[in-house]
C-alpha positions, 0 to 999 in steps of 0.5 A: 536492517534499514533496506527492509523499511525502504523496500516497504516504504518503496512498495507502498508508494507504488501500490498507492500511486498505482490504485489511486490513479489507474485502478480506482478510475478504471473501476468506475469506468468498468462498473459504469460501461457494465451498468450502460450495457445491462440496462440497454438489454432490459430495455424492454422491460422498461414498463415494470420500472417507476421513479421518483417524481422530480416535483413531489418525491413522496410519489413515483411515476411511470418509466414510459408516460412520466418520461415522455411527459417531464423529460428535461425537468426529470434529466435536470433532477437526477443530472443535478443529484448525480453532480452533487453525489459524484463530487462527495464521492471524489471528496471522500476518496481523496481523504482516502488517498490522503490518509494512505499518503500519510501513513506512507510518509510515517514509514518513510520517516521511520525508514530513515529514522533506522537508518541513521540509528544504523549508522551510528551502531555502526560506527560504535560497533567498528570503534568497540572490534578496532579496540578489540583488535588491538588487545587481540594482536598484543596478546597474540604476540605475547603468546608466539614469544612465549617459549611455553608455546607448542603451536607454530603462530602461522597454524594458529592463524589459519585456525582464526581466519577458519573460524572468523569466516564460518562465524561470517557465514552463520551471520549473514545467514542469519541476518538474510533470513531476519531480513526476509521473515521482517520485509514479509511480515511488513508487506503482510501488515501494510497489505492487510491495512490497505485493504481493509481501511482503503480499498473497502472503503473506496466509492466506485459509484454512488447510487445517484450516479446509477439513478442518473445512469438509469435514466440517461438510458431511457430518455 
């Protein structure tokens, strides 16, 4: 039963490591090539757009005359701004990859925890059948030296090697069924959970990024 927790644990680390360092990053890189290619196209509609003004925030001003008027002091403003928001998003999606890197280190722990649970059942389980084994053949020969007994003992071994393999074949039947119904039920949890509190919390852009795209395109 421990394979199941490993083969979690296993799959969890790769769709962390795989999110976090190649999906994540290729998100903001998409988002912002697609953002630097609507906006070249809505350069002529430049004249219906105003920003704030760097000096007074209260007040907006013009893309056209305020541009070419305060270039450098606005490119400054909003490249500053954009900084300091771009550093707050990483910070807030490294606490992200922290908190999923945390909750993969609980289910590896609880990986091992079962499996040392599972060694010793097992060697408990092997102690307690090598015991009934021994009563088992005692009895047996008391019985084939029984001169009440009618069945030849080879008969009646092929009847205990028959049912011993059919009870073998219900067992692992069952157990591979238990197995798979357990590992989907896991995936199923870990997924929902990363999603939710992961993946839709994760900050592709922040909105003065945009605001310093935005301007970078029309200066």
């Amino acid at each position: 039963m421990y394979i199941v927790f490993f083969h979690l644990s296993g799959i969890a680390l790769l769709e962390i490591l795989f999110y976090f360092l190649y999906v994540g990053n290729m998100e903001t890189n998409l988002f912002s090539d697609t953002i630097n290619k609507m906006l070249k196209s809505e350069h002529k509609n430049i004249e219906n757009y105003r920003i704030k003004n760097p000096v007074n925030e209260s007040q907006y001003i013009d893309m056209i005359n305020g541009l070419s008027q305060n270039s450098s002091q606005i490119i400054n403003y909003y490249h500053s701004k954009s900084k300091d928001s771009e550093n707050k998003r990483k910070h807030h999606n490294d606490k992200l990859f922290h908190k999923a890197i945390i909750v993969w280190v609980f289910i590896f722990g609880v990986s091992i925890l079962v499996l040392i649970l599972e060694i010793y059942y097992n060697k408990y389980n092997k102690k307690q059948m090598e015991k009934t084994d021994s009563v088992s053949n005692i009895a047996l020969e008391m019985v084939q030296t029984s001169i009440s007994t009618y069945e030849s003992p080879r008969a009646r071994n092929n009847d205990e090697i028959i049912d011993t393999n059919q009870n073998e074949i219900k067992r692992k039947i069952i157990y591979t069924s238990i197995h798979s119904i357990l590992l989907a039920g896991l995936i199923l949890g870990f997924e929902f959970w990363f999603f939710n509190q992961i993946i839709m919390n994760y900050q592709v852009m922040s909105k003065e990024e945009l605001e310093y795209l935005f301007i970078d395109n029309y200066i």
